[in-house]
VODRENDREN-740436 format. One record per residue (C-alpha): z, y, x; residue in three letters. Coordinates in steps of 0.02 Angstrom, whole numbers, padded with zeros to 5 digits, always signed. Layout:
// VODRENDREN-740436
ZYXALA...
END
This chain:
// VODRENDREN-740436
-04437+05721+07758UNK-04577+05769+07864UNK-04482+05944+07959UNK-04348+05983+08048UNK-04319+06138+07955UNK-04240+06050+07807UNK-04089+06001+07889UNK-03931+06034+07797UNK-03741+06119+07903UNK-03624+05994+07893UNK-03454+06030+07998UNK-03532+06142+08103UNK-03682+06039+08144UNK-03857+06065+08099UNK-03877+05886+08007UNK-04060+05830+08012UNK-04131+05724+07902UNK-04261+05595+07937UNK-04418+05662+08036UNK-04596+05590+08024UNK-04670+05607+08186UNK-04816+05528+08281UNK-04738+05370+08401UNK-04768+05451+08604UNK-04788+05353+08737UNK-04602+05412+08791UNK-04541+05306+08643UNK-04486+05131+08676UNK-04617+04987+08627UNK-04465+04850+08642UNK-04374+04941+08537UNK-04507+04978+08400UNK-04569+04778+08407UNK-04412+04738+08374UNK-04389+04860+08216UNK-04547+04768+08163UNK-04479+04575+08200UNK-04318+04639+08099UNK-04434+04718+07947UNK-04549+04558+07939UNK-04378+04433+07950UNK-04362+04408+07771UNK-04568+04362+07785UNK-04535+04262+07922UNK-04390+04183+07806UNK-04492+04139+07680UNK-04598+04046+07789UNK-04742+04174+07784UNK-04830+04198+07970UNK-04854+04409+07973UNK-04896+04429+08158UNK-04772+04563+08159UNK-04618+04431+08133UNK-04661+04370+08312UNK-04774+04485+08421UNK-04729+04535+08594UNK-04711+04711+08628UNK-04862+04730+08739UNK-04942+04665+08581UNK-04865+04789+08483UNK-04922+04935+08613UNK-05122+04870+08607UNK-05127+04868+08437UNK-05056+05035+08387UNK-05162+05121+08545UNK-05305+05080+08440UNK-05231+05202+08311UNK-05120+05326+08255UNK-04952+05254+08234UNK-04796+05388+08159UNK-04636+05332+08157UNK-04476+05411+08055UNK-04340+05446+08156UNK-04155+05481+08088UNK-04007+05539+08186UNK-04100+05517+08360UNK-04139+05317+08293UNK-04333+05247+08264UNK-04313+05170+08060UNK-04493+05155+08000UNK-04671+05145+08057UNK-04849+05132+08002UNK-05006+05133+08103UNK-05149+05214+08036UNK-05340+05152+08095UNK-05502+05224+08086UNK-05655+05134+08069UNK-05675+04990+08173UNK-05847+04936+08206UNK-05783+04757+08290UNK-05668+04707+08141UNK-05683+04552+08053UNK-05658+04638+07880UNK-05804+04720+07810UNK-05696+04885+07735UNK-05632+04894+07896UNK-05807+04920+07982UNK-05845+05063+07829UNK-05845+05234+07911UNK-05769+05316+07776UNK-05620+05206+07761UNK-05451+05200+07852UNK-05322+05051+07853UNK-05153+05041+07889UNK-05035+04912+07958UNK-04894+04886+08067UNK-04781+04943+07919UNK-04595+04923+07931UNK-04420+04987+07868UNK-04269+04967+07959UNK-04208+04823+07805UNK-04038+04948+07807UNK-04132+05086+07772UNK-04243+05018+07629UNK-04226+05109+07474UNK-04208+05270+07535UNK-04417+05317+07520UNK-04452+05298+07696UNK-04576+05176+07688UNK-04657+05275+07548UNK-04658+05430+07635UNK-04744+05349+07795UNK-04877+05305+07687UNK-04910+05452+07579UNK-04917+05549+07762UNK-05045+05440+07838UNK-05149+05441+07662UNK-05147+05628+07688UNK-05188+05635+07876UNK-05314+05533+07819UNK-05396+05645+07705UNK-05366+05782+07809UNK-05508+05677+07932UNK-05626+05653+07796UNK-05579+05481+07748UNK-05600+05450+07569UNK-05549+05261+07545UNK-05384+05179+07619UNK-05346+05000+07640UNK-05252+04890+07702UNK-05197+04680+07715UNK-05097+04569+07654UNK-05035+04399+07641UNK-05085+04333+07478UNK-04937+04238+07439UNK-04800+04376+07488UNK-04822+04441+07271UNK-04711+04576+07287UNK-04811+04672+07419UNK-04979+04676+07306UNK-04888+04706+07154UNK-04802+04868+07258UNK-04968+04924+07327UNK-05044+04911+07156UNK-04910+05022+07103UNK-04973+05142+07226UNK-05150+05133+07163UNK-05226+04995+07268UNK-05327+04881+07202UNK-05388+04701+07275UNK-05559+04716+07339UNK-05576+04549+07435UNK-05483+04410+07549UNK-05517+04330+07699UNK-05422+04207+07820UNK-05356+04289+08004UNK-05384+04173+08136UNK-05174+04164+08198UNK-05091+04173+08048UNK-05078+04025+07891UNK-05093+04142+07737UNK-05249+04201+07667UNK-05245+04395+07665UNK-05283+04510+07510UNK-05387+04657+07556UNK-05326+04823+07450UNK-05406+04981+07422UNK-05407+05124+07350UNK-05488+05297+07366UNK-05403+05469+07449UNK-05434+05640+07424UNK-05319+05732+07349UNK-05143+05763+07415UNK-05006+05651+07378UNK-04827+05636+07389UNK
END
């Protein structure tokens, strides 16, 4: 998924599959807030206050300037996202302030896409650009009562290694971590 160069002739068409890239400042922040609002709805459903089911898109572009965010992108259209963040010496949570640990958030699948690996695929590359940096520890947040998240991340290899309450949202978040190094995906 992550090159152009495995794109497959299809009625005379070079058909190219979905890209990872890194989100340019080009791309459109409305549009990729909105990808977000439409990931998070089913949170938002469920009555569960992710700040992605209702940030503003200036909110959107100050958060993710304060990392690396990569998109995928399929036929031309922005599907997926996930911001990767480096050590933050402001943070409120403690792994986040560790200089050898990364985070991610911002993490979304177009809901007709989901299924097809992209969200997966986001995350193995930003474990590995990770590691390619030196990190050696990722982690990342939750809301504690949205089970299905923490029991996919522990399927990934995270474990919970603390909670803590954010300041605008009603859930209590899990903190999950595990360590990098060697390639995946």
């Amino acid at each position: 998924m992550e090159t152009r160069e495995n794109g497959l002739r299809q009625g005379g068409k070079l058909k190219i599959g979905p890209v990872i890239r890194e989100f340019s400042s080009s791309d459109d922040g409305v549009a990729l807030t909105e990808l977000l609002h439409r990931a998070y709805a089913v949170r938002a459903a469920a009555g569960l206050k992710f700040t992605a089911t209702y940030q503003a898109p200036e909110h959107t572009l100050r958060r993710i300037s304060k990392g690396r965010c990569f998109v995928v992108e399929d036929d031309g259209k922005i599907v997926g996202t996930l911001c990767l963040f480096f050590p933050e010496s402001d943070s409120p949570v403690e792994f986040y302030r560790d200089p050898s640990t990364c985070h991610f958030g911002r993490y979304g699948v177009e809901p007709a896409c989901k299924g097809r690996g992209i969200g997966r695929a986001l995350h193995d590359h930003i474990v590995n650009h990770a590691a390619a940096l030196g990190g050696t520890r990722m982690a990342l947040d939750t809301a504690a009562p949205a089970a299905d998240l923490v029991a996919m991340y522990g399927r990934w290899g995270y474990a919970e290694a603390g909670r803590f309450q954010r300041g605008q949202v009603n859930d209590e978040s899990v903190i999950m971590a595990r360590g990098i190094g060697a390639r995946v995906g």
